[in-house]
MILUM-624449 format. One record per residue (C-alpha): x, y, z; residue number from 1. Coordinates in steps of 0.05 Angstrom, whole numbers. Layout:
# residues N
@px=X&py=Y&pz=Z&pos=NUM
...
This chain:
# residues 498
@px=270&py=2400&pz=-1703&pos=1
@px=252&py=2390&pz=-1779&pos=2
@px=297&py=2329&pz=-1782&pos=3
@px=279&py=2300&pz=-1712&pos=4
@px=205&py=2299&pz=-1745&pos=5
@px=215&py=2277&pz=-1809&pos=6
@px=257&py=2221&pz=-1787&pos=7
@px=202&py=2199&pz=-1741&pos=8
@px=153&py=2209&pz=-1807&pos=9
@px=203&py=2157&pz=-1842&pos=10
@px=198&py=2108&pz=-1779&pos=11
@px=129&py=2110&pz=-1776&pos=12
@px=122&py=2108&pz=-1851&pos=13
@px=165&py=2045&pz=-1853&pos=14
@px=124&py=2008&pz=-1790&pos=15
@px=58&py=2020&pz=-1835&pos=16
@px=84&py=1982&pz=-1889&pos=17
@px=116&py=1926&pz=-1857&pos=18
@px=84&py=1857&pz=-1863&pos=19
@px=70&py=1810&pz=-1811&pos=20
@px=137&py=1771&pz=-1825&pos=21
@px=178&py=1841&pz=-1823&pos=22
@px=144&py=1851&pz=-1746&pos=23
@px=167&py=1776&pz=-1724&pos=24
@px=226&py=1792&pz=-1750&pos=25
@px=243&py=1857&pz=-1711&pos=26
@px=215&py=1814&pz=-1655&pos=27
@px=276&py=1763&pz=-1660&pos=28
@px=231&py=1710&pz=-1680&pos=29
@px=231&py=1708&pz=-1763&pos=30
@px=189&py=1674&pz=-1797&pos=31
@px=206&py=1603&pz=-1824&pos=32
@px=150&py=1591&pz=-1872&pos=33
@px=97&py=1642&pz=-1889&pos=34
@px=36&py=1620&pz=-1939&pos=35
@px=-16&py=1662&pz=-1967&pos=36
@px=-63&py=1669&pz=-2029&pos=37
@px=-89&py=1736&pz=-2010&pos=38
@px=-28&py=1775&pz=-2005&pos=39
@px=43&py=1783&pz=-1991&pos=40
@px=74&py=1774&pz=-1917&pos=41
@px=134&py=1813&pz=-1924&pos=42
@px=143&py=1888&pz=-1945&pos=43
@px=194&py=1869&pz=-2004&pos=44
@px=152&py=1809&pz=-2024&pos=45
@px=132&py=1811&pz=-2099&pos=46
@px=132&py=1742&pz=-2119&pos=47
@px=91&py=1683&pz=-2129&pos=48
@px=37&py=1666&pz=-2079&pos=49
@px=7&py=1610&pz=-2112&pos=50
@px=1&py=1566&pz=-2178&pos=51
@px=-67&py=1553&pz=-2204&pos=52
@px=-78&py=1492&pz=-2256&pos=53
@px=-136&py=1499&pz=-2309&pos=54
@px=-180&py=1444&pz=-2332&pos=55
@px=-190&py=1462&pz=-2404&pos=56
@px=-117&py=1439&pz=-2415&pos=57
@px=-74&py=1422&pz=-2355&pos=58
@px=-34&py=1482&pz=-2361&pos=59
@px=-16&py=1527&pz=-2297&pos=60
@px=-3&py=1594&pz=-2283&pos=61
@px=26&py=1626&pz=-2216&pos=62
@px=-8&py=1690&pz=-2182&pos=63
@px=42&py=1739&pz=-2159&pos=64
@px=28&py=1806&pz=-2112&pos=65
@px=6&py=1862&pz=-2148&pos=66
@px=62&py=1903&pz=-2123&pos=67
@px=115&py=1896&pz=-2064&pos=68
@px=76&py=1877&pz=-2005&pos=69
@px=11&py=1885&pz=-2036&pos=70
@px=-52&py=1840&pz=-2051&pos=71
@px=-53&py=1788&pz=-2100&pos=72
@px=-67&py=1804&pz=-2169&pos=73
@px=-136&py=1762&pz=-2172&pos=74
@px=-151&py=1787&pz=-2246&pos=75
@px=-95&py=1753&pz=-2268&pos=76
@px=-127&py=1682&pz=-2242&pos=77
@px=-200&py=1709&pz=-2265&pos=78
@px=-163&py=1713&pz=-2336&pos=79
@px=-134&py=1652&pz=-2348&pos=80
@px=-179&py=1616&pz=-2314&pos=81
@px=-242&py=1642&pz=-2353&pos=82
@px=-296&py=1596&pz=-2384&pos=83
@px=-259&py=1535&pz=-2340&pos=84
@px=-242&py=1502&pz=-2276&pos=85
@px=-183&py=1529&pz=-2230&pos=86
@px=-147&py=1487&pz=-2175&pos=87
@px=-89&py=1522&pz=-2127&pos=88
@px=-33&py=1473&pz=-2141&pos=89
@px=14&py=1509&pz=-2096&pos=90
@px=12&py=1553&pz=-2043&pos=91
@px=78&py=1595&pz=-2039&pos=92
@px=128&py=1598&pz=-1975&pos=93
@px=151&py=1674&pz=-1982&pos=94
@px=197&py=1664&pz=-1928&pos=95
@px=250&py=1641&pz=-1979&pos=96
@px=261&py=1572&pz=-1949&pos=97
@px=226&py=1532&pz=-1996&pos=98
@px=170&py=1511&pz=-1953&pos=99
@px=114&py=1506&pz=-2003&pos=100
@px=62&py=1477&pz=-1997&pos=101
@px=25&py=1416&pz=-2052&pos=102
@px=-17&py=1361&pz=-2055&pos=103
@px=-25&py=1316&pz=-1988&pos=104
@px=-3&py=1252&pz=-2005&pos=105
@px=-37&py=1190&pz=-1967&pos=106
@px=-18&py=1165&pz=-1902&pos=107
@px=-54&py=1140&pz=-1842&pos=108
@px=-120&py=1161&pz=-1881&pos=109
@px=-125&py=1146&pz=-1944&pos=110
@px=-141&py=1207&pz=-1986&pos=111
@px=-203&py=1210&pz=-2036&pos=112
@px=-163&py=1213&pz=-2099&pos=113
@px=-148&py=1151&pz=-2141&pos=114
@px=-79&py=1149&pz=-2122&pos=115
@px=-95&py=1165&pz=-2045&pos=116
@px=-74&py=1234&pz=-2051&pos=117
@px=-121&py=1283&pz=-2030&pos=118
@px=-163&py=1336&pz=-2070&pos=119
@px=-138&py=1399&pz=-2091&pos=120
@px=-181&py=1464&pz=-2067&pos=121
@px=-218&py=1502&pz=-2120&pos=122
@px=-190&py=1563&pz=-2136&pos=123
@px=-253&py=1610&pz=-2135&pos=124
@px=-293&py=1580&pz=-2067&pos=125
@px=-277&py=1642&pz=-2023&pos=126
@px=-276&py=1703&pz=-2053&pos=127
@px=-256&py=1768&pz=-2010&pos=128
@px=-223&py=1841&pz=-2013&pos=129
@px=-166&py=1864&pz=-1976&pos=130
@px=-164&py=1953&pz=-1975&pos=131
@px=-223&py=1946&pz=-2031&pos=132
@px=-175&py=1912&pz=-2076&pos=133
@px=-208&py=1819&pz=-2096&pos=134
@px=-171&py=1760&pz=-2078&pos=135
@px=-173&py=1690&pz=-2060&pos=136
@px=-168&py=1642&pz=-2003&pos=137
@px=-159&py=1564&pz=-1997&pos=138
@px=-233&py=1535&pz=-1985&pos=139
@px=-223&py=1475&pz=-1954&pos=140
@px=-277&py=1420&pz=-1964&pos=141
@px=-272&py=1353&pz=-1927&pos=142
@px=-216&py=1311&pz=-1973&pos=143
@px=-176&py=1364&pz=-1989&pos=144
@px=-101&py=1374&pz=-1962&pos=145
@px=-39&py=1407&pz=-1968&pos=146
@px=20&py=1392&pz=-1942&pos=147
@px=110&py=1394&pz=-1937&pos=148
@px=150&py=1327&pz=-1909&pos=149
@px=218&py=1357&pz=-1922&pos=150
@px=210&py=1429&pz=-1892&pos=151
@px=273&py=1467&pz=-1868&pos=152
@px=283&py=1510&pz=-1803&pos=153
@px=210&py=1486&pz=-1773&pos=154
@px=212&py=1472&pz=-1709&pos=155
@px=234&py=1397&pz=-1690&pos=156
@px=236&py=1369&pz=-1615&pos=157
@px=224&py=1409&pz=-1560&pos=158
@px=244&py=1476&pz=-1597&pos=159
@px=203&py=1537&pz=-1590&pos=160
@px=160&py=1559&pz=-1646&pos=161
@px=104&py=1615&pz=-1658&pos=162
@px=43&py=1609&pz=-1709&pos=163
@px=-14&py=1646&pz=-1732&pos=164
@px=-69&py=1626&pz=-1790&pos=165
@px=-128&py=1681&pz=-1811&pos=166
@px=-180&py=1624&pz=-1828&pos=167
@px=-261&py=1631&pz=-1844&pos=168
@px=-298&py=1638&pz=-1780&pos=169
@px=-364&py=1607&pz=-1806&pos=170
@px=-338&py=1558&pz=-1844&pos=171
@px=-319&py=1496&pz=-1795&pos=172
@px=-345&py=1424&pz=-1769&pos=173
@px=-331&py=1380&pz=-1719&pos=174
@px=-290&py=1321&pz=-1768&pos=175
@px=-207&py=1317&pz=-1758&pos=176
@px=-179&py=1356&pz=-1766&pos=177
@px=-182&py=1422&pz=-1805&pos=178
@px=-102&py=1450&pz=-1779&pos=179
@px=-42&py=1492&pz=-1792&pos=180
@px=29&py=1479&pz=-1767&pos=181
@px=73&py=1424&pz=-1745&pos=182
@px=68&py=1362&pz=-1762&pos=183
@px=95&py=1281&pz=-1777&pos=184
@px=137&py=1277&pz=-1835&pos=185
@px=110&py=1212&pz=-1851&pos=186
@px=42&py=1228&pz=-1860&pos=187
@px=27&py=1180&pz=-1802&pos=188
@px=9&py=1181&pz=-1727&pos=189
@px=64&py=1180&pz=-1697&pos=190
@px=50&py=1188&pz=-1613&pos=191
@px=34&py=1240&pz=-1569&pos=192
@px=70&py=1315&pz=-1573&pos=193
@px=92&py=1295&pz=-1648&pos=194
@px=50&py=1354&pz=-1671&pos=195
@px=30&py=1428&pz=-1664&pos=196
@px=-11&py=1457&pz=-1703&pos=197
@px=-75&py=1506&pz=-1705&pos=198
@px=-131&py=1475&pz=-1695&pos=199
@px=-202&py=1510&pz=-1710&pos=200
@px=-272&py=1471&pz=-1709&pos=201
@px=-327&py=1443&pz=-1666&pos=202
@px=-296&py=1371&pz=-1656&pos=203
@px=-305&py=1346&pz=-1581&pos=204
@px=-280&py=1286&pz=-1588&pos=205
@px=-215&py=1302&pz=-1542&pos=206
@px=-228&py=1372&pz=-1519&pos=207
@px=-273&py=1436&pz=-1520&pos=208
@px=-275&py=1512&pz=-1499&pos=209
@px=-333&py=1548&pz=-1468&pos=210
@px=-408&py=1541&pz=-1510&pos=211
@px=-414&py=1495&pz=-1571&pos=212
@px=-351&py=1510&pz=-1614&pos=213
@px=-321&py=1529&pz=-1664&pos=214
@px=-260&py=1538&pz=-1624&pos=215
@px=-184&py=1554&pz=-1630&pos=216
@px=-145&py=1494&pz=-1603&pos=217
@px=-85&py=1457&pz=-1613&pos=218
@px=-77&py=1390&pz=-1645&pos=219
@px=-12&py=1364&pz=-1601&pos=220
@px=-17&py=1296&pz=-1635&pos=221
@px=-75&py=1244&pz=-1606&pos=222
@px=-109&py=1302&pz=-1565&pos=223
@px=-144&py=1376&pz=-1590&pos=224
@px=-130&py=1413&pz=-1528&pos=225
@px=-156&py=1475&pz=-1512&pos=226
@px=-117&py=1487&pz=-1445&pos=227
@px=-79&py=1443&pz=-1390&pos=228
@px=-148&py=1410&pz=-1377&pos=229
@px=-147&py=1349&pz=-1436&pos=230
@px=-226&py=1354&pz=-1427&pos=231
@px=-250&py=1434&pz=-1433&pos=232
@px=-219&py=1503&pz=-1418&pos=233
@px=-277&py=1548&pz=-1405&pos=234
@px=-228&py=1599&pz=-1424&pos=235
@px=-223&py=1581&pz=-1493&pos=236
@px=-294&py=1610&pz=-1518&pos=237
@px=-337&py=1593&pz=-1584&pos=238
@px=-316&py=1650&pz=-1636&pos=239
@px=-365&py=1677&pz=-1687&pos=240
@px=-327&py=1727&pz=-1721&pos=241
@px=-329&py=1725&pz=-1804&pos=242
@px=-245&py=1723&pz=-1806&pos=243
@px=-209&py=1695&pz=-1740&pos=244
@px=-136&py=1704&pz=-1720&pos=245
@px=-117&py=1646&pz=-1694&pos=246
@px=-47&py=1642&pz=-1660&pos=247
@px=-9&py=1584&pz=-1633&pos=248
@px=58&py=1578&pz=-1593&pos=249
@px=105&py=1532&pz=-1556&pos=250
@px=172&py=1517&pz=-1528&pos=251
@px=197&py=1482&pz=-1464&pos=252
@px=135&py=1464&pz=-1418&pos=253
@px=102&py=1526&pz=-1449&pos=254
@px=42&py=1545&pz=-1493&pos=255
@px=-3&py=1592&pz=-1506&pos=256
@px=-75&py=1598&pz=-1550&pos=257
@px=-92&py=1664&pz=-1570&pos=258
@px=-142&py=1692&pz=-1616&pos=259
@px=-190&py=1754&pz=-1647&pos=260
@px=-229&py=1790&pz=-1694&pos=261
@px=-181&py=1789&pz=-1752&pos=262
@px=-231&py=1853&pz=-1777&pos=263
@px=-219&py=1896&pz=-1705&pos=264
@px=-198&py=1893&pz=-1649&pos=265
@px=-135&py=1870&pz=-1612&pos=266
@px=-123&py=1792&pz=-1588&pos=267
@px=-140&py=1756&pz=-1532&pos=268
@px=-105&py=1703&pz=-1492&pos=269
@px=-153&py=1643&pz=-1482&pos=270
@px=-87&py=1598&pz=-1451&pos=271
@px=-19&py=1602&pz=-1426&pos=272
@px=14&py=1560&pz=-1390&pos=273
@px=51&py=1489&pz=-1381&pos=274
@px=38&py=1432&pz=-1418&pos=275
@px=-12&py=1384&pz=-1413&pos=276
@px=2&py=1327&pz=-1358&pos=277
@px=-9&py=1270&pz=-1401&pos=278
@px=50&py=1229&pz=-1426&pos=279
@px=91&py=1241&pz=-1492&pos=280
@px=68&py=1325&pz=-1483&pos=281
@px=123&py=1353&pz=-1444&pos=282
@px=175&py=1350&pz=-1476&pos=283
@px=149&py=1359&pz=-1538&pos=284
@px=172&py=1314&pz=-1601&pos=285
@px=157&py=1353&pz=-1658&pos=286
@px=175&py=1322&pz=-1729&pos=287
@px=180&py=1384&pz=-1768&pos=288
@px=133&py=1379&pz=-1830&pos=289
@px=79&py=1428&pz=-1848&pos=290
@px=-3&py=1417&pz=-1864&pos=291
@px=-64&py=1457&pz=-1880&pos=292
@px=-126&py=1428&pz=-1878&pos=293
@px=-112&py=1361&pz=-1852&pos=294
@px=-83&py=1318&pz=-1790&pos=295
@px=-14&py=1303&pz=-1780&pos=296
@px=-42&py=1231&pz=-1805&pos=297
@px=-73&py=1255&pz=-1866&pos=298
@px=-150&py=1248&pz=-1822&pos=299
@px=-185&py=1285&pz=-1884&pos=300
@px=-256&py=1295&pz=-1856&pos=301
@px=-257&py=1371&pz=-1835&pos=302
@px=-265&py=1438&pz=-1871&pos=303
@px=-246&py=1502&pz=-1873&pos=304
@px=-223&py=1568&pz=-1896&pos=305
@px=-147&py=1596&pz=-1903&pos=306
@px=-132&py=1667&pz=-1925&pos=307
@px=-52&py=1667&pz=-1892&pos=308
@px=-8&py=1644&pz=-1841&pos=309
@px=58&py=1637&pz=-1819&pos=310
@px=108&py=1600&pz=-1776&pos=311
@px=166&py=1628&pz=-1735&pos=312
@px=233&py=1608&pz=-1709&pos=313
@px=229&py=1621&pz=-1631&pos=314
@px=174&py=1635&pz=-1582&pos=315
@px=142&py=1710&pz=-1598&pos=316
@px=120&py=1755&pz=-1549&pos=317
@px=51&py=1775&pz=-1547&pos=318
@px=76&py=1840&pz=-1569&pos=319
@px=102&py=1825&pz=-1633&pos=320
@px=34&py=1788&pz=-1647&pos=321
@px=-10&py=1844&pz=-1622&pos=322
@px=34&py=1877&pz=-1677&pos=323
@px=12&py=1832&pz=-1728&pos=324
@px=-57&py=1829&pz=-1709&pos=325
@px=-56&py=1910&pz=-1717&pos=326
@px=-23&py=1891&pz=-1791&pos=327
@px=-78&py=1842&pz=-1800&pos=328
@px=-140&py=1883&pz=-1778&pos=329
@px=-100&py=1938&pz=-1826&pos=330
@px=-103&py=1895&pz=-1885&pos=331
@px=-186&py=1904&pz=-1873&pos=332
@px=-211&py=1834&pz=-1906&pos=333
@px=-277&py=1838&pz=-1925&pos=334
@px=-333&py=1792&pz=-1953&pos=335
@px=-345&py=1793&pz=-2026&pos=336
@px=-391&py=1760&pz=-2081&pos=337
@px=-395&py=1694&pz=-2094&pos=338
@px=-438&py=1695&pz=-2154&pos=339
@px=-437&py=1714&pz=-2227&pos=340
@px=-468&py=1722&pz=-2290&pos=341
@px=-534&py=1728&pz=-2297&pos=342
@px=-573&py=1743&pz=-2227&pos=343
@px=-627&py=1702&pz=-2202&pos=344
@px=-691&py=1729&pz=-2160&pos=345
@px=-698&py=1700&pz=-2089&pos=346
@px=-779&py=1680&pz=-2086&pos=347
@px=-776&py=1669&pz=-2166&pos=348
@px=-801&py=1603&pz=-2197&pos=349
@px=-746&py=1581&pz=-2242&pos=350
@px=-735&py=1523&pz=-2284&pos=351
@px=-661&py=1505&pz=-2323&pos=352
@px=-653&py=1481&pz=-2387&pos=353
@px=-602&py=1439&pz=-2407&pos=354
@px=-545&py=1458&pz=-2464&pos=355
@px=-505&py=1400&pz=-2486&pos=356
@px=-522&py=1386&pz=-2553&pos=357
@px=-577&py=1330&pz=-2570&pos=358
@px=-605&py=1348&pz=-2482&pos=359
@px=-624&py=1414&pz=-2490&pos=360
@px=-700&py=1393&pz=-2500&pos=361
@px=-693&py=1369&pz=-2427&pos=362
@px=-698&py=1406&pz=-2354&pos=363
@px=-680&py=1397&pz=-2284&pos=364
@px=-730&py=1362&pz=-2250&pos=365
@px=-743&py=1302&pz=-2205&pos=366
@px=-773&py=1242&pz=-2196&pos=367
@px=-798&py=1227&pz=-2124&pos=368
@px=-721&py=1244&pz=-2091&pos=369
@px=-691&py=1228&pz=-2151&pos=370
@px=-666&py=1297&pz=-2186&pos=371
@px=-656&py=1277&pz=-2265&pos=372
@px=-669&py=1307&pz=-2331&pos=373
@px=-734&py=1299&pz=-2372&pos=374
@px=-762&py=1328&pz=-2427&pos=375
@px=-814&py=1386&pz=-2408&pos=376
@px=-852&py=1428&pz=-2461&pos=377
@px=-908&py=1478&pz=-2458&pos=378
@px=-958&py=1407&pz=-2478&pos=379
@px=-923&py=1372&pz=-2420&pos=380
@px=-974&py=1349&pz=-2361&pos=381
@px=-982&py=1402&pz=-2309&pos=382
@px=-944&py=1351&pz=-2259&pos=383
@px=-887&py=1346&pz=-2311&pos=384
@px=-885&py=1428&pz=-2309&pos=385
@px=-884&py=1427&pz=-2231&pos=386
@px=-827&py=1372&pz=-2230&pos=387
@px=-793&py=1421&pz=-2268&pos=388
@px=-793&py=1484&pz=-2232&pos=389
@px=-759&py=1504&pz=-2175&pos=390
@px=-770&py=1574&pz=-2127&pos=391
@px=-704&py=1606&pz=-2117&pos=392
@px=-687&py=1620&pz=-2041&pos=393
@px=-627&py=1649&pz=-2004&pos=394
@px=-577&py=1596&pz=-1987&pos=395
@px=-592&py=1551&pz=-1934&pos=396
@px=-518&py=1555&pz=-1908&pos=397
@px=-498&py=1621&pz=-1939&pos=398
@px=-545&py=1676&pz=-1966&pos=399
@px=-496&py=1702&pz=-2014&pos=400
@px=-514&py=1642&pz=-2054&pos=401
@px=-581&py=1600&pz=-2071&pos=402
@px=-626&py=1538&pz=-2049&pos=403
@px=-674&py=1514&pz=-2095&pos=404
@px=-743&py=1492&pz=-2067&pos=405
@px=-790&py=1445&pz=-2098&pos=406
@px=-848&py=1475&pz=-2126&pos=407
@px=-894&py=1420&pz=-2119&pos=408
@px=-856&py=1393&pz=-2061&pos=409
@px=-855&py=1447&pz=-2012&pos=410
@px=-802&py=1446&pz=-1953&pos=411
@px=-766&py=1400&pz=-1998&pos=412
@px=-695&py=1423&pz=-2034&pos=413
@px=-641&py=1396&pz=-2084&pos=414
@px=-586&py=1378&pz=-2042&pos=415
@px=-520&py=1335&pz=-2052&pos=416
@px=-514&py=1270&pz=-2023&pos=417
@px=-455&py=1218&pz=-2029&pos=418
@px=-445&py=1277&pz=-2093&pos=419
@px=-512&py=1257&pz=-2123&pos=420
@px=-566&py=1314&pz=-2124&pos=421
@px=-636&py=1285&pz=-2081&pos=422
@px=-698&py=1323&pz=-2069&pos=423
@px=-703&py=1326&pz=-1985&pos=424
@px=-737&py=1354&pz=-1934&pos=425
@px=-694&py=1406&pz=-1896&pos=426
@px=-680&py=1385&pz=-1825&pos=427
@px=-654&py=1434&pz=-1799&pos=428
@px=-578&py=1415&pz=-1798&pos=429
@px=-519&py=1449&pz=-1809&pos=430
@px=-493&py=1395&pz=-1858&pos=431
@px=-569&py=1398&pz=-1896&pos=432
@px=-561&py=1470&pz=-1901&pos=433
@px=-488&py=1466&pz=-1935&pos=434
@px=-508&py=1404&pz=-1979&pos=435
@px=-569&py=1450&pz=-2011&pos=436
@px=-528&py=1513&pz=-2022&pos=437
@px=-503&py=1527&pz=-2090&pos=438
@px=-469&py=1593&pz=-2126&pos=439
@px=-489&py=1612&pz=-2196&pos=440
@px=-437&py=1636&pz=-2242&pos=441
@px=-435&py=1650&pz=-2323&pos=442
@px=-438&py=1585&pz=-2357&pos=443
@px=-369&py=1559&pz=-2369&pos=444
@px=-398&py=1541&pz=-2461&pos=445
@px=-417&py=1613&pz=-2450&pos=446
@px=-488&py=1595&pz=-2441&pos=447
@px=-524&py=1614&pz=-2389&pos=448
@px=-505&py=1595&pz=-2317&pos=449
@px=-459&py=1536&pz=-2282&pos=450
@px=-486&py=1522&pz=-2208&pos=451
@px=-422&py=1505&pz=-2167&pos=452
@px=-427&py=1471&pz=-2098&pos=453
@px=-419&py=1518&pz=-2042&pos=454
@px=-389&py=1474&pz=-1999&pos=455
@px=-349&py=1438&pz=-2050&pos=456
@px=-331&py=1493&pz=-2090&pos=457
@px=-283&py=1444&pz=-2138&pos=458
@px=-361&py=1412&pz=-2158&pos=459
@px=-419&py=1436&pz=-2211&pos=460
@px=-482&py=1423&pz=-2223&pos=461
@px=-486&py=1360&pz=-2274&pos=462
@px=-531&py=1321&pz=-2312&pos=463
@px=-499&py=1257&pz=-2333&pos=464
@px=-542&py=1194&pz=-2365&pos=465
@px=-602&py=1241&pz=-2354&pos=466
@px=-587&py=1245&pz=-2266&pos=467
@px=-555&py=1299&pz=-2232&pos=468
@px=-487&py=1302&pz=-2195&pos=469
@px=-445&py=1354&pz=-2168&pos=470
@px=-389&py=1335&pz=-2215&pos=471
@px=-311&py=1355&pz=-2216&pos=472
@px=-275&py=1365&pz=-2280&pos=473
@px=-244&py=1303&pz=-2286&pos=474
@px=-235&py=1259&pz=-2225&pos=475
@px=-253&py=1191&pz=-2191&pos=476
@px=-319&py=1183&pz=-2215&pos=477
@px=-358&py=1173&pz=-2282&pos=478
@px=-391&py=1226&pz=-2265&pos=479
@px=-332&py=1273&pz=-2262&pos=480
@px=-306&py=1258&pz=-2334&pos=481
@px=-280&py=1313&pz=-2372&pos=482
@px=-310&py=1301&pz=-2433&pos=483
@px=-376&py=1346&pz=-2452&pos=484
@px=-365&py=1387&pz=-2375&pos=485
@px=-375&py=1457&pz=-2396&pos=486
@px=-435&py=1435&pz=-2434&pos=487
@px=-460&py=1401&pz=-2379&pos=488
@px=-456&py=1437&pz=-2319&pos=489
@px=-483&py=1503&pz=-2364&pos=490
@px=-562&py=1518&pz=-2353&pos=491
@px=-603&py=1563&pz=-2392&pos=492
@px=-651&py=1594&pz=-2334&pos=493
@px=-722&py=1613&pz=-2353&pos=494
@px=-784&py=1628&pz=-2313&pos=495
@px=-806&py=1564&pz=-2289&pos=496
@px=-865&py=1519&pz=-2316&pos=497
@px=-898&py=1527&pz=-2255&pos=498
């Protein structure tokens, strides 16, 4: 009796601490590639999960687990990338294939970079816990991509594969194509049933679920589809959850979309069945490669958020991924802060001094929509002092952030456009509510705080020939040279003027 329950102790015991890609695996269908910067996918797994590169000098540094199958050890990136940038150069295939994934490189669509590759994600944009314990995902802004042309064991043809992605459920929109999973391995579009891949966003350009989005759906190559029906699968509903399991799988005229809370709860099947009727779907021609964040033909325009994912060898049953979601919900991601350093008071009047050397007699202010820098004393006129001053609100887009309203505008907030800061009336968009939503953290010279885009987390707060910018360290644009950065995307905040 004692050794009939304490072997059943050790069975249950050893489930617990299996990872996703141990349950696919006892399911017959292992995993091929599995990619996370939140933890590890595999009980055993205590290696890298991904490579961060600093700005200060260029040098990089790879996160591991904390332990075997644990989280990722996010104080080791908060260390070395203190008082700097961080990019995630790499994100890690734990599956022991080699199936990492890097920079996007051009294709179809040009990326943004110089070179036509496409951005890099900042490594800090989306914070979270997992069991209490930080970490980080990939926040994907429109022009950033990952991807891997020369992939081994995914998928190719008609062969039957099995996907899943735990992605951001508030952080979407409707460009192509924010995906996970097969794709072209020549960065191009190469026909119909060349890809299959995840799929999660509002885009209704080729198909929809039921209400106005975001939705799971899968990007087959020239079509999103969210069912058989190329046009809408009531089926397939809009999903507001904070973190979203997202599953994907296909073989021989068979497919299936299935998603869930990734926080509780078990999935649900929003579609399975045969292909879609159009021509080039059934059979399927899949090429092989893997992408995150972009379309199979580098389309760069959409955003997101990745915590993990994997892909399998083999169609898995929906039991082996109601196992995984059970891992998943176990795992117990959770929001966390996205500021730093010094705190600011929502309804406070605030102005911010600059702190590069021979500016730091000057403040944030603007000129009609212009935001710039001028030089504001305790003499200046009393329009100067209300040009200066700004009322601190809870972000537009995210309240665990900021907006700053005019004082002497009101209605009217700094907001990035075309990566220049204006002074605009809200209007009520989703897209004006992102653009005016900015996270404080301590000042990268030590001073103060740096102001980071929230929806381009890789982007600060700048003042560069006296206007503003939301400014990478180093990049494309004048604006984003290296030279002077720290100093001047650091603010010194003071009750405002006004």
């Amino acid at each position: 009796m004692f050794s009939r329950v304490a072997t059943s102790l050790a069975l249950m015991g050893s489930m617990a601490a299996a990872g996703p890609c141990d349950i696919y695996s006892s399911g017959g269908t292992p995993c091929v590639a599995a990619h996370s910067t939140t933890r590890a996918l595999y009980s055993a797994y205590s290696g890298s999960l991904y490579q961060v590169k600093r700005g200060s000098d260029g040098s990089t540094t790879d996160i591991k687990a904390l332990s075997a199958g644990g989280v990722a050890n996010a104080a080791a990136q908060d260390t070395f990338c203190a008082s700097t940038t961080c990019l995630i150069t790499i994100i890690y295939d734990q599956s022991g294939r080699g199936n990492h994934l890097t920079q996007a490189p051009p294709g179809g669509f040009q990326g943004p970079d110089v070179n036509g590759y496409d951005n890099l994600a900042g490594a800090i944009g989306a914070p979270v816990t997992l069991n209490g314990q930080k970490a980080y995902g990939v926040f994907v802004s429109p022009g950033t991509g990952y991807r891997n042309n020369a992939a081994s064991g995914i998928a190719t043809g008609d062969a039957a594969e099995g996907m899943y992605a735990v992605l951001d459920g508030t952080h979407y929109n409707g460009g192509c194509c924010f995906d996970y999973g097969n794709a072209e391995t020549n960065n191009l579009d190469t026909g119909n049933g060349h890809m299959e891949a995840i799929y999660y966003g509002d885009n209704t350009a080729w198909g929809s679920g039921a209400g106005s989005g975001p939705w799971i759906m899968a990007d087959l190559e020239n079509g999103l589809f969210s069912g058989v029906n190329p046009k809408n699968n009531a089926g397939d509903p809009s999903l507001s959850y904070r973190f979203v399991t997202s599953v994907l799988k296909g073989g021989p005229n068979l497919w299936s979309i299935r998603g869930g809370n990734s926080a509780s709860g078990s999935l649900s099947t929003y579609y399975s069945g045969v292909r879609p009727s159009a021509s080039g779907y059934n059979p399927m021609s899949k090429e092989g490669a893997i992408i995150l964040g972009i379309g199979g033909d580098n389309s760069v325009s959409a955003q997101g958020t990745f915590y993990e994912g994997v892909m399998t060898s083999g169609y898995p049953s929906d039991a082996t991924e109601n196992s995984v979601q059970a891992n998943i919900v176990a795992a117990k991601y959770a929001t966390t802060s996205l500021t730093s350093g010094p705190g600011l008071s929502v309804g406070s009047s605030v102005s911010l001094r600059a702190t590069t050397s021979g500016y730091n007699t000057r403040y944030l202010a603007h000129t009609g929509s212009s935001v710039d820098t001028q030089v504001v004393s305790s003499s200046s006129s009393t329009a100067l002092k209300q040009q200066a001053s700004w009322t601190v609100r809870a972000g537009l887009a995210n309240s665990a952030c900021y907006s700053f309203e005019s004082v002497d505008t009101p209605g009217s907030y700094i907001r990035h456009s075309g990566f220049a800061l204006l002074l605009n009336a809200n209007d009520g968009t989703k897209l004006f509510k992102e653009d005016a939503t900015f996270c404080t953290l301590s000042g990268l010279n030590g001073q103060g705080n740096s102001i980071r885009s929230w929806s381009y987390p890789t982007r600060w707060v700048r003042h560069y020939t006296n206007l503003l910018y939301v400014a990478s360290n180093g990049g494309v644009n004048a604006f984003d040279a290296a030279n002077s950065f720290s100093d001047d995307v650091s603010w010194v905040v003071s009750s405002g003027f006004a």
